[in-house]
C-alpha positions, 0 to 999 in steps of 0.5 A: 170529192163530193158524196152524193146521196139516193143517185138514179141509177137509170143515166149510168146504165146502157140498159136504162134499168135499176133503182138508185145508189145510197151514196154516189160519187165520181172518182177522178184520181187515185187519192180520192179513194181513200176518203171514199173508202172511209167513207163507206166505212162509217156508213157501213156499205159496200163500195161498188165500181162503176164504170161504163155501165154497158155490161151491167143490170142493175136491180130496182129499189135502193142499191145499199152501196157507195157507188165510185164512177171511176173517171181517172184519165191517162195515156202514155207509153211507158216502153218501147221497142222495134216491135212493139209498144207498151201503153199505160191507160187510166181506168176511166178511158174511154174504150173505143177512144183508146183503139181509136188513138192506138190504131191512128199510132200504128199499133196492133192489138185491140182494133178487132175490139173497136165499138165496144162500148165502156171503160179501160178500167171495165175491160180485164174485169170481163176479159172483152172479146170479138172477132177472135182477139181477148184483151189478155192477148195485150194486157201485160199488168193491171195496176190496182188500189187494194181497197182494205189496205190502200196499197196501189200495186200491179198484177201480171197477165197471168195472175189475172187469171183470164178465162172466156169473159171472166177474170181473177177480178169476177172472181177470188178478187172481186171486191178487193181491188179498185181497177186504175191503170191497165197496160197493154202491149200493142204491136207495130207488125202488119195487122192480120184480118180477123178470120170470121164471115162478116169480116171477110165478106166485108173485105171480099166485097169491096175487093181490099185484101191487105187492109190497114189497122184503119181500114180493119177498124172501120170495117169492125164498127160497121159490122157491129152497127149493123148487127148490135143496137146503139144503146143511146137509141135503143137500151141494151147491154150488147151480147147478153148471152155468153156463147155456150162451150159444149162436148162435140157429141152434143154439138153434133146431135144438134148439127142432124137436125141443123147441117147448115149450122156453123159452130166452132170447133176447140181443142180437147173434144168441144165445140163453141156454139153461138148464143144467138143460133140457138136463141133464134133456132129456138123462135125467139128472135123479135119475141117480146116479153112484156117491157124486154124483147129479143133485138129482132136483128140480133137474137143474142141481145135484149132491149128494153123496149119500154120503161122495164125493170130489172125484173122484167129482165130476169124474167126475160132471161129465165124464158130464154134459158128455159127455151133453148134448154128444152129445146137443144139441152144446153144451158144458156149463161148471161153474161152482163152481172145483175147487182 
């Protein structure tokens, strides 16, 4: 295991912002942390965990830490039964890889969450969603290295703590545990189409109504290249906003002025609201904010359109917020972490 010192940043973010680490290295098995983590000690910093770097704005400057790129491998099915199999992956998969792999087995489960960008290890940690599935309807344990003691243990499903893009890991645990497996249980049952416009349009129109986990998966990747920027060509994060959860009161007022609008009703009284409705209701779809703008394809995204900094970013974010405050009442929340 090498350490490496003063790291740009800017190559392990989709967003192509940030600074440089202190000290760098890659981890490719579950012993290298030790050595890292004393590591870290003696120099005094916080480790942070890298992964994909598709979900994260990193600041300029100097990041004081011992950043870990996590590259820890593995595939292998450790249970199976007429019903459904459990798959057990290395933090350092990559995502789509993974779904890709699992649908060409027959396996149901994560094939809605096809195209998203990052790593296994990434994917408890933020609770991915679209399409109607979360990846807590198939983790059953995430295997984990708790960094004060060195113990490697597992934490169940419900002891993850899963909310909407969120997790025990962003919250009371966040930074005690380094992330090195995660098991999902994955179905051999008919794959259900996901019950949203784009994809059963996208069914409709090429007259498919008992698709394959392939077909689905297909049909997911193509939704999103149309909708979502290829962050290899254009510098983004994906969704930046989380979808705001409102009392139906206020979803209905808004629905006076707007009846076409199409919300999502919940249990318990609240409506979900699209981020990027309200951020393209409110003008601000293409608006450009210096070196950040507004995808002009996708209102919920924010690209960096020239050589910004993660203060551009932020300045960015705050106008949005600001605009569609005043203009509907509901305070937006990004959703990718600043560090």
């Amino acid at each position: 295991m090498e350490i490496k010192e003063y790291i740009n940043i800017k190559p392990f973010s989709s967003l192509k912002v940030g600074g440089q680490f202190r000290y760098f290295s890659v981890i490719s098995k579950i012993e290298d942390l030790k050595e890292a983590i004393n590591f870290a000690k003696e120099k005094n910093v916080k480790i942070f965990v890298l992964g994909g770097g598709s979900n994260i704005v990193f600041s300029d400057g100097i990041i004081d830490v011992l950043a870990l790129k996590i590259e820890m491998k593995g595939f292998a099915v450790v249970l199976e039964s007429d019903g459904y199999t459990d798959i057990k992956v290395g933090a350092g998969e990559i995502w789509d890889e993974v779904v890709s792999r699992t649908v060409d087995m027959g396996l149901s489960g994560i094939e809605s969450l096809s195209a998203i960008p990052g790593t296994v290890g990434a994917s408890p940690v933020q609770n991915i969603g679209a399409y109607g599935s979360e990846i807590k309807d198939t983790v059953t344990e995430v295997e984990v290295y708790e960094i004060t003691t060195g113990k490697i243990f597992n934490i169940e499903n419900k002891d993850c703590r899963f909310g909407y893009r969120d997790s025990v890991f962003k919250n009371e645990a966040r930074g005690r545990y380094i992330i090195a497996n995660v098991i999902y249980r994955l179905t051999k049952s008919n794959p259900s189409i996901p019950k949203y416009p784009d994809v059963l349009k996208y069914f409709e129109e090429r007259e498919i109504y008992g698709p394959t986990l392939s077909q689905i998966r297909e049909a997911i990747i193509f939704i999103r290249r149309n909708k979502l920027p290829n962050p290899n060509e254009i510098p983004n994060v994906g969704s930046f906003f989380k979808n705001p959860i409102v009392q139906n009161g206020v979803a209905d007022n808004i629905k006076r002025d707007f009846p076409n609008a199409k919300f999502f009703a919940l249990d318990d009284g609240f409506t979900k609201v699209p981020a990027g409705w309200l951020i393209e209701n409110a003008g601000l779809k293409g608006k450009v904010f210096g070196n950040v703008s507004v995808y002009d394809k996708n209102a919920l995204v924010l690209v960096n359109s020239g050589e910004a900094t993660s203060e551009d970013v932020v300045n960015a974010r705050n106008e949005i917020v600001k605009v569609v405050k005043e203009k509907f009442g509901i305070t937006l929340e990004q959703e990718p972490e600043i560090v």
